[in-house]
C-alpha positions as CSV (number, residue, x, y, z in Angstrom):
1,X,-12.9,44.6,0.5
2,X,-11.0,41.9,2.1
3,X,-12.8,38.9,4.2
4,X,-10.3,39.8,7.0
5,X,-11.2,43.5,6.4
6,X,-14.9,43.0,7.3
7,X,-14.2,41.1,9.9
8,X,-12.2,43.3,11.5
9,X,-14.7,46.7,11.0
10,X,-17.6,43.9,11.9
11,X,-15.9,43.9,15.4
12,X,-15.6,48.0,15.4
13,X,-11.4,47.8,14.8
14,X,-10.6,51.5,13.8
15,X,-9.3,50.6,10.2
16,X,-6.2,53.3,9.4
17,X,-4.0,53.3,6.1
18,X,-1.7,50.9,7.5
19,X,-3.8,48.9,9.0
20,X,-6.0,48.3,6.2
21,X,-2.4,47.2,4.0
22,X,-1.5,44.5,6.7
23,X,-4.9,43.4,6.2
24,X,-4.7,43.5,2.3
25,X,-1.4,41.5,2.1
26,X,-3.1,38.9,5.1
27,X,-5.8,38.2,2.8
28,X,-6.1,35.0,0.6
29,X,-6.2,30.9,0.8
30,X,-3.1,29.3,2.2
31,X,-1.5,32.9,3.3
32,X,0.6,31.9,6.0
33,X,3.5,34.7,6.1
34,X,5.9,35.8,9.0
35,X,6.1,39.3,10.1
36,X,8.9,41.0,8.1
37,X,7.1,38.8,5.0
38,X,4.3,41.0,5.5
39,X,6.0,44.2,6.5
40,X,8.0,43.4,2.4
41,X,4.8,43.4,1.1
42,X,3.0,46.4,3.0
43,X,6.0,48.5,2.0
44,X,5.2,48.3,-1.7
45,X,1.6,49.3,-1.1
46,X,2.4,51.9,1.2
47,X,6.2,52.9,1.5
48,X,5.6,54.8,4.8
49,X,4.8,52.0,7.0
50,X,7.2,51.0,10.0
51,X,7.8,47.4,10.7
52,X,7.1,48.3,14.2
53,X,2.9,49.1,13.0
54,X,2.8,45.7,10.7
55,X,3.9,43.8,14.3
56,X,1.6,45.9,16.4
57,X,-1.2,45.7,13.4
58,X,-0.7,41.6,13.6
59,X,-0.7,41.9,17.5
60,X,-3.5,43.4,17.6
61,X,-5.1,40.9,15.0
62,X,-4.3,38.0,17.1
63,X,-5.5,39.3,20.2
64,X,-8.7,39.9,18.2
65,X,-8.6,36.4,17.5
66,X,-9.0,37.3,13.4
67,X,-5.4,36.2,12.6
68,X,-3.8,32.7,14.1
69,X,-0.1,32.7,15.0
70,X,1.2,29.8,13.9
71,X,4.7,28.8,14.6
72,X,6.7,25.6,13.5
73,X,9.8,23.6,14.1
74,X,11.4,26.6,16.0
75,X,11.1,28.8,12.8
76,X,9.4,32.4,12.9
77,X,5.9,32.9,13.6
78,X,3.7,33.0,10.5
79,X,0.2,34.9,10.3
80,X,-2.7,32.7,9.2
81,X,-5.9,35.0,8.3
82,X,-8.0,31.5,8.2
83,X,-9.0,31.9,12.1
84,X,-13.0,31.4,11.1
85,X,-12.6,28.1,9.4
86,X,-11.6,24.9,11.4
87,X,-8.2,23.8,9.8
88,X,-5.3,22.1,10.3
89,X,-1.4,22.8,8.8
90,X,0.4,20.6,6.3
91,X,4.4,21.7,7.0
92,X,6.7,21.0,4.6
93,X,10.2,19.6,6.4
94,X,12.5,21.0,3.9
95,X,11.6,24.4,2.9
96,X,8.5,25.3,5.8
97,X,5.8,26.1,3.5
98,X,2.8,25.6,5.5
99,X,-0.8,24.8,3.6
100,X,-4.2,24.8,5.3
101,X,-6.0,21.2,5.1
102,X,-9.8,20.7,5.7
103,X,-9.9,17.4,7.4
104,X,-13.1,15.3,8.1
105,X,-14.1,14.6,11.6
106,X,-13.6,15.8,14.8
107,X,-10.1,16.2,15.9
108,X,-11.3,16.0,19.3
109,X,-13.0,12.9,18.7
110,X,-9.7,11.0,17.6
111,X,-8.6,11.5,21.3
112,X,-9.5,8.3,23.7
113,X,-11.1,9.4,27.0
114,X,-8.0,7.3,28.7
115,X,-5.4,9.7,26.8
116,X,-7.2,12.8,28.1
117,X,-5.5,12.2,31.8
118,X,-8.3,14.1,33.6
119,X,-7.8,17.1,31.0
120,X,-11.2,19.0,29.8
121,X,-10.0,19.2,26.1
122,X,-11.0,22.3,24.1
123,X,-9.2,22.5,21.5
124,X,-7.0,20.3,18.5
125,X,-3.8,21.5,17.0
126,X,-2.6,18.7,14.2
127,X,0.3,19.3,11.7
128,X,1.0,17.2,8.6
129,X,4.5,17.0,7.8
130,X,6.4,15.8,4.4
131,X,7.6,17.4,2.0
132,X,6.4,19.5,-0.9
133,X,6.4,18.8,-4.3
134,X,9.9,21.2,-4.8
135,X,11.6,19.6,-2.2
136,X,10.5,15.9,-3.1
């Protein structure tokens, strides 16, 4: 079974045909697809399944705070299953593959009190960009 999988029955998510595919095609290292990326793949595992469940199904995964959303540079959202595991994004400019990086430190941390303007931070979002070894 899937890490995301557990997760989600560990939190008492009715797990259905189609929602156990999204989950399926979600799961892995550096996944980062956008919704009709995973509605492709779902299809091929179950031929049945409407794009409007795999965007409900991811809804409802982000809500449950088991999937992040990530979005960059104005292109489509893209599904990261890695919510558990304190990470950041390297993008690449030219074709928008995106890669999870473990980075040492507190992201937080980086952040000089006199930069914080007053704000009680809670959270760090940092993306590496460059480009990737097939667009270099």
């Amino acid at each position: 079974m899937s890490d995301l999988l557990e997760r989600l029955r560990g939190r008492g998510w009715r797990v259905t045909s189609q929602r156990r595919v999204v989950a399926e095609v979600l799961d892995g290292d550096h996944v980062h697809l956008t919704a009709d990326e995973v509605h492709a793949r779902a299809v091929r595992r179950l031929p049945e399944i409407s794009r409007a469940t795999v965007y409900n199904t991811l809804g409802e995964m982000v809500s449950l705070g088991e999937v992040l959303e990530v979005s960059t540079d104005g292109r489509a959202k893209r599904y990261d299953p890695n919510a558990h595991r304190p990470h950041q994004h390297l993008v690449c400019s030219g074709c928008g593959t995106i890669r999870d990086v473990h980075t040492t430190g507190d992201p937080l941390s980086q952040l000089p009190a006199e930069e914080r303007f007053g704000f009680t931070v809670s959270a760090a979002e940092i993306t590496y960009r460059g480009l990737c070894p097939s667009c270099a």
